[in-house]
Every structure is written in structure tokens, then in C-alpha cells.
C-alpha positions as CSV (number, residue, x, y, z in Angstrom):
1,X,0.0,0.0,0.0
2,X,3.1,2.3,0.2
3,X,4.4,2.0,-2.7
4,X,3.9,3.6,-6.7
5,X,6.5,1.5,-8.9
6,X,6.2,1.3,-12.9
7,X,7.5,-1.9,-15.0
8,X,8.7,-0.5,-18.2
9,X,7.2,2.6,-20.1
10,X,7.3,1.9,-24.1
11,X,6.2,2.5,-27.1
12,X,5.1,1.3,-30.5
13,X,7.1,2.3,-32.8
14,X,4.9,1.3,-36.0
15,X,1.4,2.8,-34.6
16,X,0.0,6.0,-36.4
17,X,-2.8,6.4,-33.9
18,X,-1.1,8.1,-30.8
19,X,-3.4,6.4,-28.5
20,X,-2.3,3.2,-29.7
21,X,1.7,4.7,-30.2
22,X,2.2,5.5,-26.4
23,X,1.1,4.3,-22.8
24,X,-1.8,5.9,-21.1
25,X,0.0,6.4,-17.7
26,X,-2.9,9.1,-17.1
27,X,-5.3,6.4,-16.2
28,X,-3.7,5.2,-13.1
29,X,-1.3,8.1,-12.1
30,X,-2.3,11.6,-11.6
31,X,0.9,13.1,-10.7
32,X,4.2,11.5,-12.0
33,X,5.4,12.3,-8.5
34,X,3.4,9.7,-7.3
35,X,5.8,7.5,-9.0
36,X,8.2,6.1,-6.4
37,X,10.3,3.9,-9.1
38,X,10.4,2.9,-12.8
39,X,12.1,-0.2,-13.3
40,X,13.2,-1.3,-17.2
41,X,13.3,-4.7,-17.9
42,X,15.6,-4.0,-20.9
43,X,16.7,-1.2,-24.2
44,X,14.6,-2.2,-26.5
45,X,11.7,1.0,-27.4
46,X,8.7,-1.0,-26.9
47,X,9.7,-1.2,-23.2
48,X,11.7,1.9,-22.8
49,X,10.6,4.3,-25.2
50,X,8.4,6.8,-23.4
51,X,11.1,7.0,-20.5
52,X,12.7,10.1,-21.6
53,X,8.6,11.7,-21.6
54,X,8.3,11.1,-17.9
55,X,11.1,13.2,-17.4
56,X,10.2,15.9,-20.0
57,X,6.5,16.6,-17.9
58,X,8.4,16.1,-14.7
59,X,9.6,12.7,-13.6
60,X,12.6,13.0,-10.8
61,X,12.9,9.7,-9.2
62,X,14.8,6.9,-10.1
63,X,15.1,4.2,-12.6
64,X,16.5,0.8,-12.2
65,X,17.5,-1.3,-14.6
66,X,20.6,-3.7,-15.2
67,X,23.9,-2.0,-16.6
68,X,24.5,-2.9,-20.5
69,X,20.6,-1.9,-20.8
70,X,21.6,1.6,-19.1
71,X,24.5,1.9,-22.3
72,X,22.2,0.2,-25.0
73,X,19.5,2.3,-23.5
74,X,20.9,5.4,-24.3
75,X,22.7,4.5,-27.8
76,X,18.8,3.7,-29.0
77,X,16.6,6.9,-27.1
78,X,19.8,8.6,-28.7
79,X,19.1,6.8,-32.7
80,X,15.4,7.6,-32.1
81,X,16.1,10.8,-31.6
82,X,18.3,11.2,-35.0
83,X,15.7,9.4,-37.1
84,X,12.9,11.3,-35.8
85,X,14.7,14.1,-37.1
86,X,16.1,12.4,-40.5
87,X,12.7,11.9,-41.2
88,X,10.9,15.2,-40.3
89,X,8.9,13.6,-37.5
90,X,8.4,15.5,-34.3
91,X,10.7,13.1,-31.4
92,X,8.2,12.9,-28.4
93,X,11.1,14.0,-26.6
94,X,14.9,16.2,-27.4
95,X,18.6,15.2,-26.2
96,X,18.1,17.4,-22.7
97,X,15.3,15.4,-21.9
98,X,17.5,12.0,-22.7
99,X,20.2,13.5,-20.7
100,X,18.3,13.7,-18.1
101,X,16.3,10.2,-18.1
102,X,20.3,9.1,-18.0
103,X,21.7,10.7,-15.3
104,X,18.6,9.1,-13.2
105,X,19.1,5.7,-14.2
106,X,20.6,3.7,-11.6
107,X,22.1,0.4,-12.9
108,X,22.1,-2.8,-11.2
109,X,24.2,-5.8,-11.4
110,X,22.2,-9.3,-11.9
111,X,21.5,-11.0,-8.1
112,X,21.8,-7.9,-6.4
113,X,19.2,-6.9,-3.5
114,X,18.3,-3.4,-3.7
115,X,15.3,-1.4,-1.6
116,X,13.8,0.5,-3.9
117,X,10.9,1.7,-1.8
118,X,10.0,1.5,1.7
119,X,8.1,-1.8,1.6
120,X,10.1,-3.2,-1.4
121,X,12.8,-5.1,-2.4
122,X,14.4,-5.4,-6.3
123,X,16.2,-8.2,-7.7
124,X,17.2,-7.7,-11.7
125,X,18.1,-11.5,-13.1
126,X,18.6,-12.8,-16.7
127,X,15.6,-12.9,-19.0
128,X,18.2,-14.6,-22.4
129,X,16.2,-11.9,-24.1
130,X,18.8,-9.4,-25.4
131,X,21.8,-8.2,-23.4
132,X,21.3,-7.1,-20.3
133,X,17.4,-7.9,-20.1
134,X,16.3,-8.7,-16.9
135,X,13.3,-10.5,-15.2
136,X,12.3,-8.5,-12.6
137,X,12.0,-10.0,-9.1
138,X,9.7,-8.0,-6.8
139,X,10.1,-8.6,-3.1
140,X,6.8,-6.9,-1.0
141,X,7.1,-6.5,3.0
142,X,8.8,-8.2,5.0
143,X,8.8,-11.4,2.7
144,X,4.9,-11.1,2.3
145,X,4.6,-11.3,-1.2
146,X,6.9,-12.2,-4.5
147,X,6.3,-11.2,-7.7
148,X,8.2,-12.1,-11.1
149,X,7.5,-9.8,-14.2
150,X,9.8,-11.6,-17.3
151,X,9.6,-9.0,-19.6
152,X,10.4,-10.4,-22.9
153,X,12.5,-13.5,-22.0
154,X,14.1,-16.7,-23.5
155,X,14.0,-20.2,-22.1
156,X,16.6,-21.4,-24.0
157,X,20.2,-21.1,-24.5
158,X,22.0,-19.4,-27.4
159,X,25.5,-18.5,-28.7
160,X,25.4,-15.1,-27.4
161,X,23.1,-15.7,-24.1
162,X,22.6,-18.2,-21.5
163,X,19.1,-19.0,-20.6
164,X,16.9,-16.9,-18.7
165,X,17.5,-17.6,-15.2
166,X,14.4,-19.5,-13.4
167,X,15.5,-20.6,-9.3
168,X,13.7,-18.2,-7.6
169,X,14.0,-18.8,-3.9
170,X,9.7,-17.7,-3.7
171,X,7.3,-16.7,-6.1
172,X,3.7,-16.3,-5.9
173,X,3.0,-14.5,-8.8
174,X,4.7,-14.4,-12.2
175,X,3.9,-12.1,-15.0
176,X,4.8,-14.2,-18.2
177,X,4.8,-12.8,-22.0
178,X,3.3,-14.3,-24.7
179,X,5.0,-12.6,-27.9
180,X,5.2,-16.7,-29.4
181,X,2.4,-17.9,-27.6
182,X,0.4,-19.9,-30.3
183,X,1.0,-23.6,-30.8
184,X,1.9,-22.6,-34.2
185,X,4.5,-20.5,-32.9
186,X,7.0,-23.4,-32.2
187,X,10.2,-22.9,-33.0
188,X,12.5,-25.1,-34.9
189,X,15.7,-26.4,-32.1
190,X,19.2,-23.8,-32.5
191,X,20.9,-26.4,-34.5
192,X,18.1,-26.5,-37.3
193,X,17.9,-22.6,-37.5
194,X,21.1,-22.3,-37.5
195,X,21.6,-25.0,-40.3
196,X,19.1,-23.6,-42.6
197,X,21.1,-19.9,-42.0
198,X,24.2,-21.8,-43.4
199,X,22.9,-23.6,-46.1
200,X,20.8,-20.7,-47.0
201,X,24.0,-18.8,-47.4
202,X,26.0,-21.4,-49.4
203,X,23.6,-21.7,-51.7
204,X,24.0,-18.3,-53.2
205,X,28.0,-17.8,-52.7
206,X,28.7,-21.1,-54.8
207,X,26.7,-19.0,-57.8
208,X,28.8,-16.2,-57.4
209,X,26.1,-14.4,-55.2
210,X,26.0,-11.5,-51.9
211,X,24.1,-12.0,-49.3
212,X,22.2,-9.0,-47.8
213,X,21.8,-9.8,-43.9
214,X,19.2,-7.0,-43.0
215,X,19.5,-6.8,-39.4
216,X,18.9,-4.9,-36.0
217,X,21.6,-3.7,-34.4
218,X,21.0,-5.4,-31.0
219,X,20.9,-8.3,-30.5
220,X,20.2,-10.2,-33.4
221,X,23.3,-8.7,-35.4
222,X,25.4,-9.8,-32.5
223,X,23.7,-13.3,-32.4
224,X,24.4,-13.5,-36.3
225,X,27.8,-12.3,-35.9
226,X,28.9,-15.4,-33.5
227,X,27.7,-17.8,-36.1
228,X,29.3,-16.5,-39.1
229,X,32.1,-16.5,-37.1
230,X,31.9,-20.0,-35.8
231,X,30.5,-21.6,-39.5
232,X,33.4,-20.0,-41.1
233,X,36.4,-21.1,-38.7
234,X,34.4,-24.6,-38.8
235,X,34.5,-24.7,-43.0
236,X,30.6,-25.6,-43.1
237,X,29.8,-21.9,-44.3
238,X,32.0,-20.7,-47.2
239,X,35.3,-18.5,-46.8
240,X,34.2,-15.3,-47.9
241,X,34.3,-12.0,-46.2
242,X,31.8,-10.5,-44.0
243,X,30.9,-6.5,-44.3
244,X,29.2,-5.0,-41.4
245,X,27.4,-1.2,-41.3
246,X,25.2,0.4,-39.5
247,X,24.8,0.7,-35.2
248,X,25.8,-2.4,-35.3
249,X,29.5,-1.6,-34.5
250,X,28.1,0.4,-31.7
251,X,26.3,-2.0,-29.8
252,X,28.3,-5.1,-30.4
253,X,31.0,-2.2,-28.4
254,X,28.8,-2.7,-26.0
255,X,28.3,-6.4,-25.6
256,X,32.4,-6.2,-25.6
257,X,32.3,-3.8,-22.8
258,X,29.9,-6.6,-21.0
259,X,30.8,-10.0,-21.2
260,X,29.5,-11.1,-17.6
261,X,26.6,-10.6,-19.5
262,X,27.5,-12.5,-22.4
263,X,26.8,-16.8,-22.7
264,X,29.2,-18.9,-20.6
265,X,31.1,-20.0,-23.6
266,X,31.9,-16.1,-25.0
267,X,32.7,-15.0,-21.8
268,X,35.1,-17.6,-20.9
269,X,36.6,-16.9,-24.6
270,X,36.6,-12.8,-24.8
271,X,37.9,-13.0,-20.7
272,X,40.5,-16.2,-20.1
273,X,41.7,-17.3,-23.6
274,X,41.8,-13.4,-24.7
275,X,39.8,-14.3,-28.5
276,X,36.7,-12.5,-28.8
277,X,34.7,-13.4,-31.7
278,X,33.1,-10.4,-32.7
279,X,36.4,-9.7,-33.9
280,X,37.1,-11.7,-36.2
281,X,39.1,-12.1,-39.0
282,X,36.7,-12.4,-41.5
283,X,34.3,-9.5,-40.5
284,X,35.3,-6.0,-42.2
285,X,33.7,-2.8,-40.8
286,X,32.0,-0.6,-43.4
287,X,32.1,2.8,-41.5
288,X,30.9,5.6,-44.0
289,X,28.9,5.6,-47.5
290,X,32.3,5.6,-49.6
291,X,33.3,2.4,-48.1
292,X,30.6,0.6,-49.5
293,X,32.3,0.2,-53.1
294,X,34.7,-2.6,-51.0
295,X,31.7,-5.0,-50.6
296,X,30.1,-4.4,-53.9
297,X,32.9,-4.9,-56.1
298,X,34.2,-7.9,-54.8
299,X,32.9,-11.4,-55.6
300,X,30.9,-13.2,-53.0
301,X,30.3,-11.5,-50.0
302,X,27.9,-11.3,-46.7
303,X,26.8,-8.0,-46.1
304,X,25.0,-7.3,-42.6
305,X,23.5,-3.8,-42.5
306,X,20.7,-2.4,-40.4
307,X,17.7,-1.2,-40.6
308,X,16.4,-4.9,-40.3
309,X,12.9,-4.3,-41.7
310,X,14.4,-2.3,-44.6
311,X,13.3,0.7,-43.1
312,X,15.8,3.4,-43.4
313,X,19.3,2.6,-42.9
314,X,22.3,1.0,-45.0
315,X,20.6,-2.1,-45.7
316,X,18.1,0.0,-48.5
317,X,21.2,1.1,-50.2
318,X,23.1,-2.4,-50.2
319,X,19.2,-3.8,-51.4
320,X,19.6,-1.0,-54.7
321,X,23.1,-2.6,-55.5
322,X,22.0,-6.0,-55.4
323,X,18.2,-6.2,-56.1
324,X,18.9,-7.0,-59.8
325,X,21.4,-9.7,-60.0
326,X,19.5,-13.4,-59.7
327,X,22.5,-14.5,-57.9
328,X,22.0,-12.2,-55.0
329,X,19.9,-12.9,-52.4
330,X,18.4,-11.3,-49.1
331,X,18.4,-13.3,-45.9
332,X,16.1,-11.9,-43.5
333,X,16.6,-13.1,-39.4
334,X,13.9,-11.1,-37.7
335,X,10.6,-10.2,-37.8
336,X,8.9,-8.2,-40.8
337,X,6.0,-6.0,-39.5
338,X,3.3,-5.7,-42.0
339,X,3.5,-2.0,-43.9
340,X,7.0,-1.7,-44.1
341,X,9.6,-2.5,-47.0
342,X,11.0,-6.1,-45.2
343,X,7.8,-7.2,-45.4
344,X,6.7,-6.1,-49.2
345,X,10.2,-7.8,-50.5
346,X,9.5,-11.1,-48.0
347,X,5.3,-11.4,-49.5
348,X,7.1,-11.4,-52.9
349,X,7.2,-8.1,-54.5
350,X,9.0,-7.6,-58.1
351,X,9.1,-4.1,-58.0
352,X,9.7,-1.8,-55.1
353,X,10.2,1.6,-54.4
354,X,12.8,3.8,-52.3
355,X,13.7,6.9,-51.8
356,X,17.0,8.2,-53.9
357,X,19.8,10.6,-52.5
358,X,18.2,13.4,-53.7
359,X,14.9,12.5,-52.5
360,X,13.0,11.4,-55.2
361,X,11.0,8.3,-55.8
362,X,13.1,5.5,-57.4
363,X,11.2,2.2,-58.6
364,X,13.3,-0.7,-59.0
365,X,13.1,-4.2,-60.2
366,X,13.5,-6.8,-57.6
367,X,15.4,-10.1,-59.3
368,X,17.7,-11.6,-56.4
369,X,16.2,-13.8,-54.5
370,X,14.8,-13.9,-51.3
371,X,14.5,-16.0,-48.5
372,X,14.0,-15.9,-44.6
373,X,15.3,-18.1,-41.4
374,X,12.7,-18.7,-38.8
375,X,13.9,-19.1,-35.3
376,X,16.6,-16.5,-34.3
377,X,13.9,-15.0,-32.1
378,X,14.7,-13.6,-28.9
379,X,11.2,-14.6,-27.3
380,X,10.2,-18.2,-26.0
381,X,8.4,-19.8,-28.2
382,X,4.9,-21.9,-26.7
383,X,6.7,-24.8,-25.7
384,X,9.7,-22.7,-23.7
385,X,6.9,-20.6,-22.2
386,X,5.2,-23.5,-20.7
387,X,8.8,-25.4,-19.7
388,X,9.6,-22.4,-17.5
389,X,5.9,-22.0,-15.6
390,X,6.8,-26.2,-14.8
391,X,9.8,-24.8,-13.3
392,X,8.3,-22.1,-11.0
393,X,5.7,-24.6,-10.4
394,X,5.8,-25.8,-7.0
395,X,5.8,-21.8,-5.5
396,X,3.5,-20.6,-7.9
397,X,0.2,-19.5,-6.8
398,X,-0.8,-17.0,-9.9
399,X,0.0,-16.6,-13.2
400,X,-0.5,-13.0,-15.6
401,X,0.0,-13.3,-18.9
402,X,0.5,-10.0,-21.3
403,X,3.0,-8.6,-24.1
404,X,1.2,-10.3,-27.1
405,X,-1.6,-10.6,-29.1
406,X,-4.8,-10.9,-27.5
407,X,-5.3,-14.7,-29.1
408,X,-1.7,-15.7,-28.0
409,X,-2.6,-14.5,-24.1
410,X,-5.5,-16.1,-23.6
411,X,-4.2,-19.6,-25.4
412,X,-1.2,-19.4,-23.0
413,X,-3.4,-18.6,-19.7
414,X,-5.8,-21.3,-20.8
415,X,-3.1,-23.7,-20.9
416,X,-1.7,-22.6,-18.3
417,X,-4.6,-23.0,-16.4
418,X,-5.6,-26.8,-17.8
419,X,-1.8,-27.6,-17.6
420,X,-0.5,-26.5,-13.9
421,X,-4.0,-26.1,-12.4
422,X,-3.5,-22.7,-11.6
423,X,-5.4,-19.2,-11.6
424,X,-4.5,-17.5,-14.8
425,X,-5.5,-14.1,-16.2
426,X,-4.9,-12.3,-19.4
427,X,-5.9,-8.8,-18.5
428,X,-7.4,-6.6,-21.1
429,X,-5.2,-3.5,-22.0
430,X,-5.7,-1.0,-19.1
431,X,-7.4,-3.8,-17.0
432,X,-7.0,-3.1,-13.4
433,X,-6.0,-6.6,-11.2
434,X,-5.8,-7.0,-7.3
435,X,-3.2,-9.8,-6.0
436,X,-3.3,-9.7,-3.1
């Protein structure tokens, strides 16, 4: 009863309705100096987006989150800012106000017990989700209540992160996301993504072909990285150079800067045997438009280069170069929201069209191929989801499920409720629960 604390404040990026773009804080607080913590489960703008706002209309308290997410935090408010501005949008919010949200931030390392309110304890641990995303462990009174909110997590290991963590020492209530909640949502195992990646790839280099890696710069382009790296050292992906552009070199800095953070195998690499793979011999850094001749006029090549839905960004220029050569192809590793250029190249299109230097319209043909590798997803899929409610299990006396569409939350509560034989709610949007 003594406490005001907010989990995340994001926003969605791809809405045009501002009631659907941003969080409606004004229909539970009042006065942001209500607000007694804001605690940020990890960088990515759906959860951390409308931070910097809460400062601009007066927000003064702190915000917890882990430490790589304070950095990556700040490198992506920071690119929001710049493309907002690239593309004559109004940003909700200017570099003072960033600034600001920065110097508030108070970052946690994973484990650690810190009182973040007078009746409440915070504990930040892995969530696998992207670096330094947390699951956020909520400890009420004195040991009266636990709560878990996962934020976007994954149950399963990968090259660049360990599993998200699940021994929690009590929890009564766990607040689960539900991005791959369908049954038709299962993912194929690592080993078969990763597979159809290489093969994928070695299909076009033996013609002669590029391959045009549209990516986001965190964490996918890192998890990408390590296995290029690791197919090409092995000889099951073909010797050819990789070119990498974009805020990708920016946030894989990061990771560098982090690798407690990292999986158990590229920690113990980067820190006791001294070889870190994200610099590797066979990636080549592409840092200004000039550069880009290098990975054109050579023969076969991979090319990474963000924005990953084609959306602004290196990647549209590399797609000009190599759109009409059938040899080429474009390899997409993430999600392609509907309405954007990644998706109208993915459903198919022959022709597209971009916008040229000097900003006109530009309408090109579309003859490379295109293909698309299901499974480098940072979310659990239905099958992980489920896994880690077995492991909580025995504590568990409530489950919440949010952070998907509204079919996937109420097929994961209703499992989870036929499954475990437990109480589980899929709240409506702005739907108002009591716990305790």
C-alpha cells in the first residue's frame, strides 16, 4: 500500500494512432510524482521508449534497470532521436530530456538486493532476451509477497546468451509474455535454424552471389555475428568476407564492454583465452557511404547492415546494388512487421520503391532472391513458455500473462490454467488486477 513502482514505459514504434503509439500512464497516475520507481526490464523501445517523456512533464525519481541496458539504452533513445529528425517527425522528446532520463538511471548488477521503496525489495536476473534484459523479481514487506515480471525472455540457450534464469527462492506470482504464444508459434531447435542460415547462405556464394543480412543492431546482429564466425572457422559456411554497417558496430562495443553478461562459452573466450569473436578475421567494418564500393565490387560476400525491416538505414542502399542480380539474395533473421519494406520484399514483390539521395521516388526491379530463417527469435516460443511455468511450479500460486496478441494470451493462460491447475489471467489492456 506504500508504494507507486512502474515496469517499463514503451512504445510502439509502428502505430500512427497516438493512442495506440504511447502508454496511457494518465489512467492510473495523476501526478508523475506519485511514481516512487520505474524499473526497465531491458533497451529495446517497446519497453523503454516513453522513459525520456516522464522526465520531459516532470519525472525526478529513479530508474532501475541492469547496466548494458543503461548503455544500449541510451545508444537507441539517442538513434530515435536522429531518425525522428532524418525523417521530419516530431521526437516525443529532445537530447536534454534524454540526458536527463540518463543521469537518473541507476544500474544494477544481476543478483543484487536493492530497496527501492520502503516496503520493497528489487532483484534484476537474466531474461536470455537481449543483453542485459532482466526478469524483474519484486520482493513486497517483510517477505509477504513475491512477484516475477519476465519481460520479454528466452528459455533457451544461445551462442550469445545463456538461458533466462528460473530458481527463484519464492514466487507467488509471475507475470509471463506471450510474444510466441500460439502452438503454431513453435520454433525449430538452434541447431536446425542455424543449419538452414548456413545452407541458405552457401547456396548463393557457390553462384557467385551476396548475401544481404538486414539486421537490427542489437541483438540479433550480434547473435548473427557469432555464427558466421563459428560456421566459417568450422569450414561448413564458405570463406568469404563478412561487411558490417550500420549501429551495429556500436552495440556489439557494448556487448564487448559486457561479457559477464554474455553466454558462458563467449565470456570464458573474450575473458581467459583473450579471443573475442566479434572480432574476427573475416568481419570487415564498413564505416561511411564511400566504403561501401569494397563489398560491392568484390565477388561473394555477406553483407549485414541495419535497418532490419528495410526501413531506413544501410541495408536500403546495399538492397539497390544488389536487387537485380538473380545470384543475389536477401536473408532476412527477424521479424517483418506488415506495412514496411521487409515485409513487401519477403510477400514477394517484383518491383519496389525507395527513396534516392536526392529524394525522389526511385522504382526498382527486384530479381535476387529472397529468402527468410525462422527461429533467431529472442522470445520463448509456446513450448519454452510452458517449460519455465513447470519450473516455477511448485511456488507458484498466480500466473498474468501479457505482451502479445490478445489470441496468444488467452491460449497461453488457458493452458496454463488446464496444464499447472493454476489461476491464470490475461488482463485486457488498461485492465486493473488485485493480487493480493
Amino acid at each position: 500500500n506504500e508504494s507507486n513502482i512502474l515496469m517499463d514505459c514503451g512504445i510502439n514504434p509502428g502505430a500512427s494512432d497516438p493512442l495506440d503509439a504511447f502508454p496511457r500512464l494518465d489512467m492510473y497516475i495523476k501526478n508523475l510524482e506519485e511514481l516512487d520507481a520505474v524499473i526497465i526490464s531491458h533497451a529495446h523501445l517497446d519497453h523503454c521508449g516513453f522513459l525520456p517523456v516522464l522526465f520531459k512533464y516532470g519525472y525526478d525519481g529513479p530508474v532501475y534497470c541492469s547496466e548494458p541496458t543503461l548503455n544500449l539504452m541510451a545508444l537507441l533513445l539517442a538513434d530515435y532521436i536522429k531518425v525522428s529528425s532524418s525523417e521530419s517527425r516530431l521526437s516525443i522528446f529532445d537530447m536534454r530530456d534524454l540526458r536527463d532520463t540518463i543521469q537518473h538511471c541507476i544500474p544494477l548488477p544481476y543478483g543484487s538486493v536493492t530497496d527501492i521503496s520502503p516496503d520493497t525489495k528489487l532483484i534484476l536476473n537474466n531474461a536470455g532476451h537481449i543483453l542485459g534484459s532482466a526478469s524483474v523479481h519484486l520482493h513486497f514487506g517483510e517477505g509477504v509477497y513475491n512477484l516475477v515480471y519476465t519481460g520479454d525472455f528466452k528459455f533457451e540457450k544461445t551462442q550469445l546468451l545463456d538461458a533466462a534464469q528460473y530458481g527463484f527462492p519464492r514466487v507467488e506470482t509471475v507475470i509471463v509474455e506471450s510474444t510466441y504464444g500460439s502452438k503454431e508459434d513453435i520454433m525449430p531447435t538452434r541447431q536446425e535454424v542455424e543449419r538452414y542460415f548456413v545452407n541458405s547462405i552457401n547456396n548463393s556464394l557457390t553462384k557467385g552471389g551476396k548475401v544481404l543480412i538486414p539486421v537490427p543492431a542489437v541483438g540479433r546482429a550480434q547473435e548473427i555475428m557469432l555464427v558466421l564466425d563459428s560456421y566459417l572457422k568450422s569450414k561448413e559456411l564458405i570463406e568469404c568476407p563478412v561487411f558490417i554497417e550500420g549501429m551495429i558496430t556500436d552495440a556489439t562495443a557494448i556487448h564487448i564492454a559486457f561479457p559477464d553478461y554474455l553466454s558462458s562459452e563467449i565470456r570464458s573466450s573474450i575473458v581467459e583465452r583473450g579471443i573475442n569473436p566479434f572480432e574476427s578475421e573475416y568481419f570487415t567494418i564498413i564505416n561511411k557511404p564511400d566504403e561501401r564500393e569494397e563489398a560491392l565490387q568484390q565477388g561473394p560476400a555477406i553483407i549485414m547492415a541495419t535497418s532490419g525491416m528495410l526501413e531506413g538505414g544501410s541495408s536500403v542502399k546495399y538492397l539497390e546494388a544488389i536487387s537485380e542480380d538473380e545470384r543475389n539474395k536477401v536473408l532476412f533473421v527477424s521479424y517483418q512487421i506488415s506495412g514496411t519494406l521487409g515485409r513487401r520484399v519477403l510477400d514477394g514483390a517484383k518491383q519496389i520503391s525507395v527513396i534516392d539521395d536526392d529524394g525522389k521516388i526511385k522504382i526498382m526491379d527486384l530479381k535476387c532472391e529472397v529468402d527468410k530463417v525462422v527461429g533467431f527469435s529472442g522470445h520463448s516460443d509456446y513450448n519454452q513458455i510452458m517449460k519455465f511455468i513447470a519450473k516455477l511450479r511448485p511456488k507458484l500460486k498466480n500466473v498474468v500473462v501479457n505482451h502479445g496478441e490478445r489470441a496468444k494470451t488467452l491460449n497461453v493462460s488457458s493452458s496454463i490454467g488446464r496444464l499447472f491447475r493454476l489461476p491464470s489471467t490475461a488482463p485486457a489492456s488498461l485492465e486493473t488486477m488485485r493480487l493480493v
